[in-house]
C-alpha positions as CSV (number, residue, x, y, z in Angstrom):
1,X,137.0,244.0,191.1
2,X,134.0,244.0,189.2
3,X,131.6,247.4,188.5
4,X,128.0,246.3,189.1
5,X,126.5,249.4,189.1
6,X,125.4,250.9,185.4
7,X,125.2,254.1,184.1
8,X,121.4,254.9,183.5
9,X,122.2,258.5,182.1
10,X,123.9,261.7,182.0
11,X,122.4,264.9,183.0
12,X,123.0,268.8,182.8
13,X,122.0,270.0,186.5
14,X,120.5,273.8,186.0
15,X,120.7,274.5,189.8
16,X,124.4,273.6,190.4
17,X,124.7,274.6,186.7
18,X,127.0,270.6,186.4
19,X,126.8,267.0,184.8
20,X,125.6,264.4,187.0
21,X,124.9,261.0,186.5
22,X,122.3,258.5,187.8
23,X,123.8,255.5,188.4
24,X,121.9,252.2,189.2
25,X,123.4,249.2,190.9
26,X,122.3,245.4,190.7
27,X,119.8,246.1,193.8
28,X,117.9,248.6,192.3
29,X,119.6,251.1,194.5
30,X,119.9,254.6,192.9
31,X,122.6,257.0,193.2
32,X,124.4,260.2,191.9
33,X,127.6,261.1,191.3
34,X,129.0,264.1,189.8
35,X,131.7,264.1,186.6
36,X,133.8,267.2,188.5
37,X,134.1,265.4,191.8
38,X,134.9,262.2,190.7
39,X,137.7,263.7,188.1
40,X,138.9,265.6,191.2
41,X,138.9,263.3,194.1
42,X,141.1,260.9,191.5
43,X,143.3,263.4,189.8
44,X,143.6,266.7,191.7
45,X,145.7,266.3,194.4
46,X,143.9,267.8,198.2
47,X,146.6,267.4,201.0
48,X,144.5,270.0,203.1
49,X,141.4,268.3,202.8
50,X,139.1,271.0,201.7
51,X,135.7,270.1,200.3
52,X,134.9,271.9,197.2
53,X,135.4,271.8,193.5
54,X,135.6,274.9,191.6
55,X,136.3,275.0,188.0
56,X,139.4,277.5,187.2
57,X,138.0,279.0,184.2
58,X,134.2,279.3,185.5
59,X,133.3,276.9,182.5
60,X,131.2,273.9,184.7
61,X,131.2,272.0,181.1
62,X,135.3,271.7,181.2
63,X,135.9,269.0,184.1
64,X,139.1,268.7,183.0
65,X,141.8,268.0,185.4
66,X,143.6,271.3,185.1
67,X,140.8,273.2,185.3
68,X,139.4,271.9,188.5
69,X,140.7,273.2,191.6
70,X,140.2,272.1,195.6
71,X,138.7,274.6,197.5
72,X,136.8,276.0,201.3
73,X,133.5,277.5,200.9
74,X,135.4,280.5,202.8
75,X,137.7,280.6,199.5
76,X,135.5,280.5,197.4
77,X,133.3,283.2,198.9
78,X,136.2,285.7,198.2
């Protein structure tokens, strides 16, 4: 399978306070993705489905897999 999409750059979002990058693919399409969520959805294991990311050790700059952890928004309210 071949990637056609490239990488235009990597950015520091101060809202969600995450990387993100802007991705651009042979039609001129753009989209975003972000570093935690891709790292999760392929490496952190989610058997009950629940839709957020948080990082363990409240660092958003350490997506790595042991620090990210599957959560609810009800969770992660507490």
């Amino acid at each position: 399978m071949r990637f056609k999409s490239k990488i235009m750059r990597q950015r520091w979002n101060n809202k969600c306070k995450c990387y993100f990058l802007d991705l651009m693919s042979d039609y001129k399409k753009k989209s975003t993705i972000y570093s935690h969520k891709e790292v999760a959805k392929l490496y952190v294991p989610n058997d009950e489905k629940k839709i957020m990311i948080v990082h363990k050790d409240n660092n958003p700059r350490n997506n790595r897999v042991e620090n990210l952890l599957w959560m609810t928004a009800s969770e992660h309210m507490r």
